[in-house]
C-alpha positions in Angstrom: 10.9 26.8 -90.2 8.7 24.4 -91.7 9.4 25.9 -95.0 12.9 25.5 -94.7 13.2 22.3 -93.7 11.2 21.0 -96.5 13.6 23.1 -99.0 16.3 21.3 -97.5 14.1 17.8 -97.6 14.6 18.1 -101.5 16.5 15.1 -103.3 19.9 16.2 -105.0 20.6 15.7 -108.9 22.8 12.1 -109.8 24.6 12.1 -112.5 21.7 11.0 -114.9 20.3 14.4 -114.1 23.6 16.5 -114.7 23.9 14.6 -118.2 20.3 14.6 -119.1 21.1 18.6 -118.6 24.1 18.0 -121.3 21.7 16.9 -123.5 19.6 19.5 -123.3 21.9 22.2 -123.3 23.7 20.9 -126.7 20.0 20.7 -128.1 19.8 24.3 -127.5 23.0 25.0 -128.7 21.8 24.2 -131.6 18.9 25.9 -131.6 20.6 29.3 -130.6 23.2 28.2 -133.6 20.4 28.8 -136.5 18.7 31.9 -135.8 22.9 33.8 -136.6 24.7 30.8 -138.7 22.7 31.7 -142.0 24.0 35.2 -142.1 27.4 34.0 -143.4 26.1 31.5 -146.1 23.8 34.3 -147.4 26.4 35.2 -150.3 27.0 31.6 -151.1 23.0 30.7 -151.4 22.4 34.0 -153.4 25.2 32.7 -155.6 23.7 29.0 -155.9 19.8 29.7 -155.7 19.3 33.0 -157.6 16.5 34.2 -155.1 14.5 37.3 -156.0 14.8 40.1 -153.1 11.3 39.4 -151.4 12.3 35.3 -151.4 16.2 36.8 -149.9 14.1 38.4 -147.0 12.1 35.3 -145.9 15.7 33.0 -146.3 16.6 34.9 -143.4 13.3 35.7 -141.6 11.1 32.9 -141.5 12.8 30.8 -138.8 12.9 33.7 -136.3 9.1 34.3 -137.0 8.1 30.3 -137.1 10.2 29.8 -134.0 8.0 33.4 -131.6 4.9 32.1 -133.6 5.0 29.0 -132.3 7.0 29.0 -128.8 3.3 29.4 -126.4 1.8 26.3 -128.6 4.2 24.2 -128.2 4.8 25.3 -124.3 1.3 24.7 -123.5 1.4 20.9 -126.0 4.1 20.2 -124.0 2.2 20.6 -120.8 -0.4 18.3 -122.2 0.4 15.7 -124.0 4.7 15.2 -122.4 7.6 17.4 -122.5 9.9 14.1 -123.4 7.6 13.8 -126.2 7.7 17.1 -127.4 10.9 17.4 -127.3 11.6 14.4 -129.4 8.8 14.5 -131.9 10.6 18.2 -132.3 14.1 16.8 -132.5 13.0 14.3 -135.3 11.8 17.5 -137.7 14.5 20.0 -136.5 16.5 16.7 -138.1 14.2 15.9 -141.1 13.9 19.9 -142.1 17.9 20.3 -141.6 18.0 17.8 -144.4 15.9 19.3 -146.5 17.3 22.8 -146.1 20.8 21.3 -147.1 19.9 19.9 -150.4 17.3 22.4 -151.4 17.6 23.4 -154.9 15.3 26.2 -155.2 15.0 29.0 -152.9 11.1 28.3 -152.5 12.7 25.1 -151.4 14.6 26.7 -148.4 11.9 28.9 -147.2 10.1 25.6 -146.2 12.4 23.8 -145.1 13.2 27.1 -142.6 9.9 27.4 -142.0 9.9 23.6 -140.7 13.4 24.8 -138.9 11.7 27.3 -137.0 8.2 25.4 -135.9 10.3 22.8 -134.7 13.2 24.8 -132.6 9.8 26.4 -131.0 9.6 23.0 -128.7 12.9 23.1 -128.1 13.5 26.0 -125.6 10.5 25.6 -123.4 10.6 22.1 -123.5 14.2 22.5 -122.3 13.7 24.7 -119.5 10.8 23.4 -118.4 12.4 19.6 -118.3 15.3 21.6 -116.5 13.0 22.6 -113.4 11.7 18.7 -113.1 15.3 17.0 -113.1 16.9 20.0 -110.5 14.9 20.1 -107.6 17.1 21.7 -105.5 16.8 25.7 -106.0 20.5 26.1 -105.7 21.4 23.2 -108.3 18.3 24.3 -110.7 19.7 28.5 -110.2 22.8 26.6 -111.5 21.3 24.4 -114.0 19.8 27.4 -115.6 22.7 29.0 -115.4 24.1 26.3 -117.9 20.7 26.1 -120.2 21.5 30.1 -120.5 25.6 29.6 -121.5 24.2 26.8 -124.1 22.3 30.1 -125.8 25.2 32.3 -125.1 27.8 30.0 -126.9 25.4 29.6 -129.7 25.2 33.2 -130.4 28.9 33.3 -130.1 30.1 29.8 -132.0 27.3 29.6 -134.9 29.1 32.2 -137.2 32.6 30.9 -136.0 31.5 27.4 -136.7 29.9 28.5 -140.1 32.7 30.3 -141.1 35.0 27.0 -140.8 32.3 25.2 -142.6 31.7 27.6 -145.5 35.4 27.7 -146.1 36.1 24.3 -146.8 32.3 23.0 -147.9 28.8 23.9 -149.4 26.6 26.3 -148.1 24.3 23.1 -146.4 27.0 21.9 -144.5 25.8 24.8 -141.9 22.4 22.1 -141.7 23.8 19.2 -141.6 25.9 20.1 -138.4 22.4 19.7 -136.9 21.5 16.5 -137.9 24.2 14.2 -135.5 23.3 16.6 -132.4 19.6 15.6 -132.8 20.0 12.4 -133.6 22.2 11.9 -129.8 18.8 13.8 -128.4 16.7 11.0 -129.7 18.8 7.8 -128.3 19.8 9.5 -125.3 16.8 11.8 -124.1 14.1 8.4 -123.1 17.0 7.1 -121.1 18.2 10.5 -119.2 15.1 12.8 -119.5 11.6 12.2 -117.3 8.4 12.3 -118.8 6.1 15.4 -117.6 2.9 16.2 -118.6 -0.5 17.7 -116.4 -2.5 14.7 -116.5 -5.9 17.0 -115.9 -5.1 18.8 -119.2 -7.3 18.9 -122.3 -6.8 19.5 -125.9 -5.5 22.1 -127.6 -7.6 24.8 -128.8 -7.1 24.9 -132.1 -8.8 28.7 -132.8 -7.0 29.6 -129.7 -3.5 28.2 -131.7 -4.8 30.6 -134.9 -5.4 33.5 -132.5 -2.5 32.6 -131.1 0.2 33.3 -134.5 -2.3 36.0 -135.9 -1.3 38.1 -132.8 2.4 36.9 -132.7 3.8 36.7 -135.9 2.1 40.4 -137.2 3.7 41.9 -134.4 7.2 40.8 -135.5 7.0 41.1 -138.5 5.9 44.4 -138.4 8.8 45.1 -135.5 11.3 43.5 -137.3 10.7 45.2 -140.6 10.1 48.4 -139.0 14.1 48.5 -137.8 15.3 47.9 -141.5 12.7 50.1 -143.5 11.5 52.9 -140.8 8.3 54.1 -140.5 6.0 52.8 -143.2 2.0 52.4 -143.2 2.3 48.2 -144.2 4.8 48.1 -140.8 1.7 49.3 -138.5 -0.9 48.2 -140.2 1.0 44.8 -139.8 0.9 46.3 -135.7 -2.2 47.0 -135.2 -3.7 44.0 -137.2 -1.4 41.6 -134.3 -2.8 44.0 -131.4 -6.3 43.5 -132.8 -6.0 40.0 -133.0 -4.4 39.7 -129.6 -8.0 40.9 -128.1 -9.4 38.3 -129.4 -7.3 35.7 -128.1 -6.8 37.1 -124.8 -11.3 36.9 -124.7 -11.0 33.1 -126.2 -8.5 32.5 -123.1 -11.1 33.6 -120.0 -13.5 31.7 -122.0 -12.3 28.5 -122.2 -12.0 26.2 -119.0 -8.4 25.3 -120.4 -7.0 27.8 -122.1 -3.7 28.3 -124.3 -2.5 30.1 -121.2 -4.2 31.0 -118.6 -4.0 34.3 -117.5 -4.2 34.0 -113.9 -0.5 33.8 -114.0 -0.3 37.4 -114.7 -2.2 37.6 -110.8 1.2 36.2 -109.8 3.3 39.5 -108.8 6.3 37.9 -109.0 5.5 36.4 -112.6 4.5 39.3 -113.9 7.1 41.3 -112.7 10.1 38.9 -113.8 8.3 38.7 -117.1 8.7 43.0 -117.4 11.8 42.9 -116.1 12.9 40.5 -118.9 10.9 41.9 -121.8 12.9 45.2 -120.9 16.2 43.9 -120.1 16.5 41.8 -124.2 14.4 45.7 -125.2 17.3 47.6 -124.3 20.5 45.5 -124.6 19.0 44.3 -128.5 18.6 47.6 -129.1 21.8 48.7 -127.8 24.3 46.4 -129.0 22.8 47.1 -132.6 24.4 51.0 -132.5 27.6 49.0 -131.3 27.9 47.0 -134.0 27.0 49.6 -136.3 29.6 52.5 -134.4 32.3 49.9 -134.8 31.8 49.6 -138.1 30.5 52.7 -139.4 31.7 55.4 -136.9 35.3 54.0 -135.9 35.6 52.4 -139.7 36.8 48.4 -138.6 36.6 46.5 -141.3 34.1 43.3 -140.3 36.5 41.1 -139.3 37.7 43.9 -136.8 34.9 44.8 -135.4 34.0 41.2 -134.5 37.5 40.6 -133.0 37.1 43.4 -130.7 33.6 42.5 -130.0 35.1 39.2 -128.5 35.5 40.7 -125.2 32.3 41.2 -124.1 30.9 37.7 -125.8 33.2 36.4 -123.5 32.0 38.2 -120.9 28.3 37.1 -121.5 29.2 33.7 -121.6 31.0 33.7 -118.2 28.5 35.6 -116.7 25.8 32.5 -117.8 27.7 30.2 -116.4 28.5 31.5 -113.2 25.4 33.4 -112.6 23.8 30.8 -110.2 26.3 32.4 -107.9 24.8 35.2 -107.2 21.2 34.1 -107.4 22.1 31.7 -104.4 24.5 34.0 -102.4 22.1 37.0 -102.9 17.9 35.3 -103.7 16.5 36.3 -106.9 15.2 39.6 -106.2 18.3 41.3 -104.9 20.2 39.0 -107.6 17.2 41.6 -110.1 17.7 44.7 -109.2 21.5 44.6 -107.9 21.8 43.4 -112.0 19.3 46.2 -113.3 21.3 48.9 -111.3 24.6 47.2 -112.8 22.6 47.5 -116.1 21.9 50.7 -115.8 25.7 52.0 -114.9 26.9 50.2 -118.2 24.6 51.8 -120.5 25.5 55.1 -118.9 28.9 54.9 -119.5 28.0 53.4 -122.9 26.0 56.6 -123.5 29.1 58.7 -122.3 31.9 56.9 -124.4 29.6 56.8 -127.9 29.7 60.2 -127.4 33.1 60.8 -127.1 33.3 58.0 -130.0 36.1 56.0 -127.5 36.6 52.4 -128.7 37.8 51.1 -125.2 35.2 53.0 -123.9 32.6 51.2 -126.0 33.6 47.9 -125.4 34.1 48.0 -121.8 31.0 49.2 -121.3 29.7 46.8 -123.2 31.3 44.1 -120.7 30.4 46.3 -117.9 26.7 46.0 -119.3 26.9 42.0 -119.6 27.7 41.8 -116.2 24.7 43.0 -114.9 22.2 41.5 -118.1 23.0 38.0 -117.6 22.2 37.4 -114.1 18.6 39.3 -114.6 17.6 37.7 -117.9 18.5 34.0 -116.3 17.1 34.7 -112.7 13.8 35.9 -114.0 13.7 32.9 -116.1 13.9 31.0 -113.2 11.4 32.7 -111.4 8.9 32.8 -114.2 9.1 29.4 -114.3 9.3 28.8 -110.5 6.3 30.8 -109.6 4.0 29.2 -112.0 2.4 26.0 -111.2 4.3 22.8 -112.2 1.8 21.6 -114.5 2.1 24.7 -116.4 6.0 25.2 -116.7 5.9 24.3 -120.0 3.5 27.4 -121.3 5.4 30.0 -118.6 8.8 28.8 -120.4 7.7 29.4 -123.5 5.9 33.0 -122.5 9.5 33.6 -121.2 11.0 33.0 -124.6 7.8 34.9 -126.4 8.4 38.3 -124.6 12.3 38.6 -125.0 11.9 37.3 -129.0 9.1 40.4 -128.5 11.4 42.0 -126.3 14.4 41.9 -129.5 12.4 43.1 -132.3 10.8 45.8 -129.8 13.9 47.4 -128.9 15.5 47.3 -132.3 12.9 49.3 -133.8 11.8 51.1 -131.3 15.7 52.5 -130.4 16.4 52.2 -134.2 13.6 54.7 -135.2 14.8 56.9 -132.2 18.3 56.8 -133.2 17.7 57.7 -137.0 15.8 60.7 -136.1 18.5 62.3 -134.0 20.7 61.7 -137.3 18.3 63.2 -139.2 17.8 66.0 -137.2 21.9 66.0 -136.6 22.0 66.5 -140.7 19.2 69.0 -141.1 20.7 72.0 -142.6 23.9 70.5 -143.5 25.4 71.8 -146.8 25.4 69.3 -149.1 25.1 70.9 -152.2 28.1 69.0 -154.3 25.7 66.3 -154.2 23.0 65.2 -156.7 19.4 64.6 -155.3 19.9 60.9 -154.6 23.1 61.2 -152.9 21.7 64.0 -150.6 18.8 61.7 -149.4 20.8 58.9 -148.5 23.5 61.1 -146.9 20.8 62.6 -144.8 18.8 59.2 -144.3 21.6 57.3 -142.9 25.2 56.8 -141.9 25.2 54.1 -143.8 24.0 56.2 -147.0 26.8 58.4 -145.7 29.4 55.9 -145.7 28.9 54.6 -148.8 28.1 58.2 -150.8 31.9 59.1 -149.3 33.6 56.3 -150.4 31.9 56.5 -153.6 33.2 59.8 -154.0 36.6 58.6 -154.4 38.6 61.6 -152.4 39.3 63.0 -149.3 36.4 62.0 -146.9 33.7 65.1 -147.1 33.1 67.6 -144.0 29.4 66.1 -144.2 30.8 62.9 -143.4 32.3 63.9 -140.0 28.9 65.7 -139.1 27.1 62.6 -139.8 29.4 60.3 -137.7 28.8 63.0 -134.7 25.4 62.5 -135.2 24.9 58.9 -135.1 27.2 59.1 -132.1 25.1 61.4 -130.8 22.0 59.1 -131.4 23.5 56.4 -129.8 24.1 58.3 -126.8 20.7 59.5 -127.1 19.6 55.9 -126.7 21.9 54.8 -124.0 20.8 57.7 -121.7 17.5 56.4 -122.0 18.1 53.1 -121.1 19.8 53.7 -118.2 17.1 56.2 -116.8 14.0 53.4 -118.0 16.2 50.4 -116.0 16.2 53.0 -112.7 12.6 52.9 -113.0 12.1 49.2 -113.3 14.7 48.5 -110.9 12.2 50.5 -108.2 9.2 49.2 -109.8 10.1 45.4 -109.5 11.2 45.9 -106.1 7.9 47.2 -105.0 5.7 44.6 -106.7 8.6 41.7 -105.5 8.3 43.1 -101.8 4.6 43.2 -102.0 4.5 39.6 -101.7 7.5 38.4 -100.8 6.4 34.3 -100.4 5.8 34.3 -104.3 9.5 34.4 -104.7 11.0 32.6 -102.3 8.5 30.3 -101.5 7.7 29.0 -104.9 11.4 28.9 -105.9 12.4 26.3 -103.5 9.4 23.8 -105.3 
């Protein structure tokens, strides 16, 4: 009763809180904007910088590593030295580097200036969330407060190419940066006015060899992740691995050294932490994964142009923004932990009818199991968000956000591959023993490699699509469903694993949420 009563003692949000959260939201609108917009002015930079194939790759992956390189640093600075301040100091480059990656003139040039882009979007989403939990404190406005930091993400995904596209048609290939630059510049007059200042006044310096440890464990791992779902298997992809895992013991011994570590690893004692973090690793594993065979069956399988296959793909977007929005709804009518595994179970039914209708190679089929499968994603990814940040103590909310955003940008590049790899080898396998003897020797390897290889080698051809090419379409269906099935059997089993650690200590939920 006590308990209660003092959740029900806790001050509701004014407007300067709601509008602070406006603020913060756009900022990560922003931020979710520039890990997709590039992708459209690609052509248009390849046209204007000439960049070799090696520079080409790091155009478009250096943000996405700076950003999961740097996201537990900047948590834990934010900690110390004052989210507000962290924020802005972040702002001002995310500005500064936006600039430069407009008017660069090389391609050496943009890699920086990405670079910069990415260390300085890495303050931005656990300085975010973790200025979210001070403003709301509430639990039912901070479930629904969340709710909105998670449709600023979702709408990012969704209007960054749409926006880009708009941009690119009528302007140069910078004016996809420069669309930052007024949006942080708003942060920075508004953010001292609406935003409190939050820092752990007992906390010390950095660690500055813990910080080193720190991206030698991250940024090998993704890398190697990352490249491993374009190029397969390939000794320089797990050596890349196992260099990150390597380095990763090391920093994990630094950390129960050190009186004040990068993060301290008692939060793992926290069931609840620790089983919202698995829970979210696995939930971006599998629907990364997943949604990369849909984009490619549209595409490749069902043969939409582009265009097409991004029209139809609308739906479910849709559905995944909705679905943040209105997901505090059933965190509040429901808790967190039924809100966890009713999702999971959801989850699990989507990719099993996804599974089912890649098989049958059903478009409708496809895409409403897609939306069935955002209906059940959203609510888990944004309630253990919450509770990741809710169970870890206040002075630390800034390193548990950014662990958050560290395991599902691990989470992404895991499932990818992982599902990737598993996927090609069911083609492969599909192909083994197919005739494909009109072809010469480096037509048959990339017919057997991929569909893509397929695709292409048929429409090469010139004539009336091959019998290969159906057979190859079967099997990357096939793979798919391979994939899906696996999914949905792995989410049963953390559905009844998180249940059993959440139950086994219950006040680590629902006490610590109503802080």
């Amino acid at each position: 009763m006590k308990e209660q009563a003092a959740v029900q003692d806790q001050p509701l949000a004014g407007r300067r809180e709601w509008i602070g959260l406006c603020v913060l939201s756009i900022a990560c609108l922003i931020y979710s904007m520039d890990l997709s917009v590039l992708f459209l002015a690609m052509p248009a930079i390849v046209a204007d910088l000439d960049p070799s194939a090696s520079e080409l790759l790091w155009i478009n992956d250096i943000y996405g590593f700076m950003v999961a390189g740097f996201l537990v640093t900047m948590g834990t600075l934010g900690d110390r030295v004052g989210r507000r301040r962290v924020l802005l100091i972040g702002a001002s480059a995310f500005a500064a580097a936006s600039a430069l990656a407009a008017f660069s003139s090389t391609a050496q040039q943009l890699i920086m200036a990405r670079a910069v882009l990415g260390i300085a979007g890495a303050t931005i989403a656990p300085s975010t969330l973790s200025l979210v939990v001070n403003l709301f404190k509430d639990e039912a406005e901070r479930n629904r407060a969340i709710s909105i930091w998670g449709t600023a993400f979702a709408l990012g995904g969704l209007v960054g190419p749409l926006l880009g596209g708009v941009m690119l048609q009528y302007f140069h290939w910078g004016s996809v940066f420069l669309i930052n630059i007024p949006i942080m510049l708003a942060l920075l007059i508004a953010a001292p006015f609406l935003l409190p200042e939050y820092k752990n006044e007992g906390g010390e310096r950095l660690d500055l060899l813990s910080v080193a440890l720190s991206l030698g464990t991250v940024l090998p791992i993704i890398y190697g992740f990352k490249h491993m779902a374009v190029d397969g298997f390939a000794p320089r992809q797990l050596f890349a691995i196992a260099a990150g895992l390597l380095v990763g013991v090391l920093f994990v011994r630094r950390q129960k050294s050190l009186a004040h570590p990068l993060i301290d690893l008692r939060l793992f004692r926290i069931p609840a932490f620790t089983a919202s973090l698995i829970v979210n690793l696995a939930g971006v594993f599998f629907v990364f994964g997943v949604f990369l065979f849909q984009n490619l069956f549209l595409q490749l399988v069902l043969d939409l142009s582009p265009l097409e296959a991004a029209l139809w793909s609308v739906p479910s977007a849709l559905v995944f923004t909705i679905m943040s929005f209105q997901s505090h709804r059933f965190t509040t009518r429901l808790g967190p932990v039924r809100t966890v595994l009713l999702g999971l179970l959801v989850n699990a039914v989507g990719v099993s009818a996804m599974a089912a209708a890649a098989y049958a190679e059903s478009l409708v089929g496809v895409l409403g199991a897609s939306m069935l499968v955002g209906l059940g994603f959203v609510p888990v990814i944004l309630t253990t968000t919450g509770l990741i940040v809710g169970t870890a103590p206040p002075e630390q909310a800034g390193s548990a956000s950014a662990i958050s955003e560290t395991s599902a940008e691990f989470g992404g590049a895991l499932g990818v591959a992982v599902l990737g790899s598993l996927g090609t080898l069911v083609y492969r396998m599909t192909m083994d023993g197919v005739d494909l003897s009109g072809l010469n020797a480096a037509q048959q390897l990339a017919v057997s490699t991929t569909l893509a290889g397929a695709v292409e080698t048929a429409k090469a051809m010139g004539e009336t699509p091959p019998a290969w090419l159906e057979v190859a379409r079967s099997g990357f269906s096939l793979g798919f469903a391979v994939c899906c099935a696996l999914a949905s059997v792995t989410l049963l089993c953390l559905a009844a694993l998180a249940r059993r650690i959440y139950s086994s200590a219950p006040f680590d939920v629902n006490a610590t949420m109503h802080r």
